[in-house]
C-alpha positions as CSV (number, residue, x, y, z in Angstrom):
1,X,137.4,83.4,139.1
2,X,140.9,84.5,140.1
3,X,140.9,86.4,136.4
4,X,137.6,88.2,137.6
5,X,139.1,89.7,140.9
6,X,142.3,90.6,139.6
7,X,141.0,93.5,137.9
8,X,138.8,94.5,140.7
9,X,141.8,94.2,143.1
10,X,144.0,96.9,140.7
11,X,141.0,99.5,140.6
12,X,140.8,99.4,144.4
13,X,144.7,100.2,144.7
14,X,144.4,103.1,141.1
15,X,141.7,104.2,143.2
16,X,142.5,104.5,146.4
17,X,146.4,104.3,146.7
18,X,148.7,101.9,147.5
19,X,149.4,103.6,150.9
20,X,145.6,103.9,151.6
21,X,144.8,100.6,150.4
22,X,146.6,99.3,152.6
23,X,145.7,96.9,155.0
24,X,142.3,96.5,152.9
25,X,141.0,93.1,150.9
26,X,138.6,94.4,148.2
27,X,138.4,90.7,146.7
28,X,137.9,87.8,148.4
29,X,138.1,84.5,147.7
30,X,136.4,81.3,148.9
31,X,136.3,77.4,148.2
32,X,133.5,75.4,149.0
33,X,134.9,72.3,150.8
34,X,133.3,68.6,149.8
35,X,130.9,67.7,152.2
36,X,130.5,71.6,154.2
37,X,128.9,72.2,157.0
38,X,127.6,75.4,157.9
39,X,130.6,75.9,160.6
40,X,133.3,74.5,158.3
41,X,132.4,76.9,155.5
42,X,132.4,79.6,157.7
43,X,136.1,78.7,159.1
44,X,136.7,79.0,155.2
45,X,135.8,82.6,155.4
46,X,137.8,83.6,158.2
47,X,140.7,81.4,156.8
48,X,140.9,83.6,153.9
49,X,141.5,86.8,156.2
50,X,143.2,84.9,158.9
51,X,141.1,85.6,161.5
52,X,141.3,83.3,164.0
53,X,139.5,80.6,165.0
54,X,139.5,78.4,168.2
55,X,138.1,74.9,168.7
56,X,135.5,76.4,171.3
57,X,133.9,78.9,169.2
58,X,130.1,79.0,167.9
59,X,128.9,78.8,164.2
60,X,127.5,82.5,165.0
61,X,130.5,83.6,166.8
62,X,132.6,82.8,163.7
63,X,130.1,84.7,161.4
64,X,129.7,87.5,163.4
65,X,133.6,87.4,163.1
66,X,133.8,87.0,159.7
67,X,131.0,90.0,159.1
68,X,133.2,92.6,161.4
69,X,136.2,91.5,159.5
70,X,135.0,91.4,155.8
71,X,133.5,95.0,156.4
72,X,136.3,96.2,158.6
73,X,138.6,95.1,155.5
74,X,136.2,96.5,152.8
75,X,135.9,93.6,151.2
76,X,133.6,94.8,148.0
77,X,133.6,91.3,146.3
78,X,133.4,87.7,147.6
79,X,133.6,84.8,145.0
80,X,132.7,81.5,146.2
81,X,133.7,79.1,144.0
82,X,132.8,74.8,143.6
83,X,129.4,76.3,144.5
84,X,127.7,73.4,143.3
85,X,129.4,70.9,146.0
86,X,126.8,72.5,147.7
87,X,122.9,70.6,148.3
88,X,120.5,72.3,149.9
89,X,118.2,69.1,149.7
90,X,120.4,67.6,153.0
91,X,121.1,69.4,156.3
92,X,124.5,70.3,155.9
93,X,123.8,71.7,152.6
94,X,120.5,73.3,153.8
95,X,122.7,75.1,156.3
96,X,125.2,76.1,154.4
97,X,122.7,77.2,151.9
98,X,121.2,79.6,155.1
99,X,125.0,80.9,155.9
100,X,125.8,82.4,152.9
101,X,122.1,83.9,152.4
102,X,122.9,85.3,156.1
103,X,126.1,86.7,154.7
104,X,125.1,88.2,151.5
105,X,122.8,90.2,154.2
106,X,125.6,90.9,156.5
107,X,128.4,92.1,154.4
108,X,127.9,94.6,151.5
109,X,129.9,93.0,148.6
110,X,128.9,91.7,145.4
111,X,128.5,87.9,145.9
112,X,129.8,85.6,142.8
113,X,129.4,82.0,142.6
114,X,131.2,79.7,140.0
115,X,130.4,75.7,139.7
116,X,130.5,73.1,137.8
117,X,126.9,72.3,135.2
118,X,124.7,74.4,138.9
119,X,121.3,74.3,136.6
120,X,121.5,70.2,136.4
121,X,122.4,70.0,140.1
122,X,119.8,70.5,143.7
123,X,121.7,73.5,144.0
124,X,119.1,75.9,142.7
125,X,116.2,73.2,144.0
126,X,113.3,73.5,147.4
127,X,112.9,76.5,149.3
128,X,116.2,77.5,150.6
129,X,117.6,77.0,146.9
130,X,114.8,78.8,145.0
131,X,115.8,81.5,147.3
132,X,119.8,81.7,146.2
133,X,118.4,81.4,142.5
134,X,116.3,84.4,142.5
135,X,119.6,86.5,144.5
136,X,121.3,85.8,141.6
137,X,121.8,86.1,137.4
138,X,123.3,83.0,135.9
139,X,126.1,83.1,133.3
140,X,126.8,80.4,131.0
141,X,131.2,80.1,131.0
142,X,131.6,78.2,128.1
143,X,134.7,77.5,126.0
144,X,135.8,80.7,124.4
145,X,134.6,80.5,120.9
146,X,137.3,81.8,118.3
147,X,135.2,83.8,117.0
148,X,132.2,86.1,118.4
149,X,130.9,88.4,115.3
150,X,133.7,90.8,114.6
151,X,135.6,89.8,117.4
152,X,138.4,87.5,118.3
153,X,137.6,86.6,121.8
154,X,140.0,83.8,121.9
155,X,142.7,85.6,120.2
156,X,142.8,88.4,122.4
157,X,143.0,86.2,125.2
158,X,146.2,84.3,123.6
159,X,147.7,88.1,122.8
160,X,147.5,88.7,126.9
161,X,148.8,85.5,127.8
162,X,151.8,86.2,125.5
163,X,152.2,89.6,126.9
164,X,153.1,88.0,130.1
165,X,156.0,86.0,129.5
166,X,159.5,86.8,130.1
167,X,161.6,84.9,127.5
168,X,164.1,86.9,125.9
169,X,163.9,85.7,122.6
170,X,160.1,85.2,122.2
171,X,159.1,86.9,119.4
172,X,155.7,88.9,120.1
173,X,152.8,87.7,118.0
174,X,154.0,84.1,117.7
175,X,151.4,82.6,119.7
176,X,148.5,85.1,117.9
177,X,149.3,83.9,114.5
178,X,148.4,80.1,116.4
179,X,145.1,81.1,117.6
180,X,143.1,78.8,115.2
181,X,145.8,75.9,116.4
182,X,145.6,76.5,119.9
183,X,142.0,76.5,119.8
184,X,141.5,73.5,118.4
185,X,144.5,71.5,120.3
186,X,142.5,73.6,123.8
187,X,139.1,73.2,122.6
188,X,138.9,76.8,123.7
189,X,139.2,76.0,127.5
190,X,140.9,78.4,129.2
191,X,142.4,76.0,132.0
192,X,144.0,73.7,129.1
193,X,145.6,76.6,126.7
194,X,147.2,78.7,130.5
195,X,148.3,74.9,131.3
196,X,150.1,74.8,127.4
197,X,151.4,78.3,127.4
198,X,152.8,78.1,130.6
199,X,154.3,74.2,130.3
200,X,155.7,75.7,127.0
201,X,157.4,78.3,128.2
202,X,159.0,76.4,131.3
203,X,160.6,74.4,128.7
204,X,161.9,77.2,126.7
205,X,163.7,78.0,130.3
206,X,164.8,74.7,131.0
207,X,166.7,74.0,127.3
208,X,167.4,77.7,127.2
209,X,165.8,78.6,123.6
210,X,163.9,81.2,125.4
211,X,161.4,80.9,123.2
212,X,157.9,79.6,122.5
213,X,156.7,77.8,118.8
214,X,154.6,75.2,117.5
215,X,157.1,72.7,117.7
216,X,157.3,73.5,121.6
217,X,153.7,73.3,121.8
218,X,153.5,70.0,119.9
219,X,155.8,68.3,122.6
220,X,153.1,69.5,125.8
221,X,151.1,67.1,126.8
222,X,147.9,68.3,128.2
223,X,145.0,67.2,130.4
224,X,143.5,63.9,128.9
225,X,140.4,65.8,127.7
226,X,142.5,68.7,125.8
227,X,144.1,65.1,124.8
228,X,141.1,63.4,123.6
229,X,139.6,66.1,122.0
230,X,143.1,66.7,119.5
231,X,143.9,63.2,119.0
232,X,141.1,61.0,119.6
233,X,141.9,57.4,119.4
234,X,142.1,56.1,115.8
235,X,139.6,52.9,115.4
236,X,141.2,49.6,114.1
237,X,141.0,49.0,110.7
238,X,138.5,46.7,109.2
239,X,139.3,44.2,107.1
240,X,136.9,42.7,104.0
241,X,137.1,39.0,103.6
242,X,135.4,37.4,101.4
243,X,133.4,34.0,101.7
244,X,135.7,31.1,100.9
């Protein structure tokens, strides 16, 4: 999500200015909290622009704040992400589901929601839910694939990554030439490979090589399903004994 508004964020500035973009938000950002209520979402959108909020204040008088605010700001788009903590089967959810419909009215801004398997949960289920389904297009976020036709998907995004560090002695394309590696010890998820890259390269700091290599990759470990997906548990050996 965050890699989706960042470009957004620099054509605002390229467009406008840094001295007129000023003051501005053209990207916010939103987290569904477990268990929200209309209200507390809400709060969550005036949190992100620190508008504040008192104990004594309405559900309407918050998003009536939130609407000036956003618009005021020229917020242009609003990503809402763990959408699918979200059930509009109970009330809460059901309200919630109603807030954000009410917003999407309110504030002009391109609306993007990102959760976890949505199409398996009530999320897109009953009225109010059939009703965020069709004010939306669903796409699939899969693990990159190292390959996509002619392309490199998975590559290129290494080749960024790389482009990023600061270690003096790194030598540029060392992490390309690992792509098929990395995407099989990542399973081409993106949260596992920025979570190697970046625990790599701390370590190339901290013993002062400066630079990044298999070796240094091979000493990360990583989440337990990057884990379990590079070195799944070897089964015990059976042994053939024959009848006495």
């Amino acid at each position: 999500m965050l890699q989706v508004g960042r470009p957004c964020y620099l054509a605002h500035t390229r467009r406008h200015g840094a001295s007129t973009a000023a003051g501005q938000a053209p990207v916010a950002y939103v987290l569904v909290p477990p268990a929200a209520s209309a209200k507390t979402l809400a709060i969550e959108f005036a949190r992100y622009l620190g508008i504040p909020v008192t104990a004594g204040m309405s559900q309407a008088q918050i998003t009536g704040a939130v609407c000036h605010t956003y618009t005021a700001a020229g917020v242009h788009l609003v990503m809402i992400d763990k959408i699918h903590r979200l059930n509009p089967r109970t009330t809460t959810g059901a309200q919630s589901a109603d807030l954000i419909k009410d917003l999407t009215e309110r504030i002009g801004a391109t609306f993007v929601y990102a959760g976890i398997d949505v199409t398996t949960t009530p999320l897109f289920t009953g009225v109010r839910g059939a009703q965020l389904a069709g004010r939306a297009s669903l796409i699939d976020c899969s693990a990159f694939p190292a390959r996509l036709g002619d392309e490199q998907p998975f590559r290129d995004l290494i080749t960024a990554m790389e482009g990023a560090l600061d270690l003096r002695h790194h030598r540029p394309g060392t992490l390309p030439r690992l792509a098929p590696y990395l995407h099989e010890r990542t399973a081409g998820r993106i949260g596992s490979l920025a979570r190697l890259i970046r625990q790599a390269a701390i370590t190339a700091m901290i013993d002062g090589t400066e630079r990044i290599t298999k070796t240094t990759l091979e000493a990360v470990r990583l989440d337990h399903l990057a884990e379990q997906h590079y070195r799944p548990q070897t089964r015990p050996r059976s042994r053939n004994t024959s009848p006495p």
